[in-house]
C-alpha positions in Angstrom: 87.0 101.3 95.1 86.5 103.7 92.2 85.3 101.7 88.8 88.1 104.4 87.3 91.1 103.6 90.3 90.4 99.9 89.5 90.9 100.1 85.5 93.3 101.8 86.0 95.3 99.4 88.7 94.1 96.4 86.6 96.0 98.0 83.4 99.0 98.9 85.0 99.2 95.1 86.7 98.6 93.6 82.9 101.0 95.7 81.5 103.8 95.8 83.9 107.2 93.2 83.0 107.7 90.4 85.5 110.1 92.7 87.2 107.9 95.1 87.7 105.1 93.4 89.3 108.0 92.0 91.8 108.3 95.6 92.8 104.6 95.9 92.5 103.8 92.8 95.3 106.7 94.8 97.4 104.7 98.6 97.6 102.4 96.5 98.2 103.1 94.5 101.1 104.7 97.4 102.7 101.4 99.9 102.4 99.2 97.4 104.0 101.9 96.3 106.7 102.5 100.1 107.8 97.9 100.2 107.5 98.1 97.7 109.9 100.4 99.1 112.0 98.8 102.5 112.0 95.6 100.4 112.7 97.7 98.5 115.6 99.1 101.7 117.1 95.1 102.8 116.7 93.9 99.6 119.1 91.7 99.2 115.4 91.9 95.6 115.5 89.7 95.0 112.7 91.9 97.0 110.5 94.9 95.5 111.8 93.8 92.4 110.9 92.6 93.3 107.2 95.6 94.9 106.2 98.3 92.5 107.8 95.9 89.8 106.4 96.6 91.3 102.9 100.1 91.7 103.3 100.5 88.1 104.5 98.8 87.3 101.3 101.0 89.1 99.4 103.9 87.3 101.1 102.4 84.0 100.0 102.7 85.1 96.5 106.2 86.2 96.6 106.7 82.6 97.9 104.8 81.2 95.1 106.3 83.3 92.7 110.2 81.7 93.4 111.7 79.6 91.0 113.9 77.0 92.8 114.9 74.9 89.3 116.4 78.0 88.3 118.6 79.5 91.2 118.0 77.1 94.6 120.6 78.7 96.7 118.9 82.2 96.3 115.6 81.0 96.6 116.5 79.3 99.6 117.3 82.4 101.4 114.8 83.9 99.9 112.1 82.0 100.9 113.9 81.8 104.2 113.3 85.6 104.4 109.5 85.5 103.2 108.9 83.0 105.4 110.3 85.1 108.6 108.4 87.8 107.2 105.6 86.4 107.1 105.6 85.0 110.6 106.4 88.3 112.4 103.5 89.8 110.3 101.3 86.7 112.1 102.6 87.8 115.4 101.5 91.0 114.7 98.2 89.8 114.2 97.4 87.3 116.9 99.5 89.4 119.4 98.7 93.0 118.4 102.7 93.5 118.4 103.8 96.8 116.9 107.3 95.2 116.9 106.6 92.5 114.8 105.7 94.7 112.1 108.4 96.8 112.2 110.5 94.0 111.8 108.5 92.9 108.7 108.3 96.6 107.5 112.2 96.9 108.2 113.0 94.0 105.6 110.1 94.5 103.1 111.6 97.6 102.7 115.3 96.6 102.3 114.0 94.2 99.5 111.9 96.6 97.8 115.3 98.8 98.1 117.5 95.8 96.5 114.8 95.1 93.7 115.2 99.0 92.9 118.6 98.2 92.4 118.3 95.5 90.4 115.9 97.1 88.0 118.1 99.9 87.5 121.5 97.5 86.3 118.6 95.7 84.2 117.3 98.8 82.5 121.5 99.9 82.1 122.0 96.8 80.8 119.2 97.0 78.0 120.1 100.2 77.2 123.7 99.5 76.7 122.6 96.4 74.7 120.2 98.4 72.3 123.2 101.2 72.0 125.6 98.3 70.5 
């Protein structure tokens, strides 16, 4: 990778708020899930593997990342989720199954979506709070 690209990723990842990293790990996951499909839908199995490798990878972070002392019912399901994600993108893998990653890619997205959200009501709240 470009010595310039990789500054440049490395200060946006040490500057970014928790939340924003979250967002971060979910582009993330999702542009090397769909490189992996591509790769799949390519018969590049060497690809496929790299890039659904990664984005298992990133899964396992997310995973990581939950904090169960904190909220345990929602990171229950959550870690339900990750862990269904992550499966389907092993299927994809071992099995070369386009299907399994859509199914990964359908809910990586719809999180990313729902984190959008929540960033949004986060940044409204701090706004209003800074206004008062």
């Amino acid at each position: 990778m470009n010595p310039q690209v990789n500054n440049y990723l490395r200060t946006k990842v040490f500057t970014a708020t928790p939340e924003q990293l979250q967002l971060m790990l979910y582009d993330g996951a999702i542009r090397f899930t769909e490189q992996g499909k591509q790769a799949l839908t390519q018969k590049n199995y060497e690809a496929s593997y790299n890039a659904l490798s990664r984005a298992q990878k990133i899964i396992t972070e997310l995973q990581c990342g939950l904090r169960h002392e904190l909220a345990p019912d929602l990171c229950g399901r959550l870690a339900a989720l990750y862990n269904f994600v992550f499966r389907k993108l092993m299927e994809a893998n071992i099995h070369h199954n386009i299907a399994s990653a859509d199914e990964a890619l359908t809910i990586l997205k719809y999180q990313r979506e729902t984190w959008v959200m929540l960033l949004d009501q986060l940044g409204k709240q701090k706004a209003g709070a800074a206004a008062s």
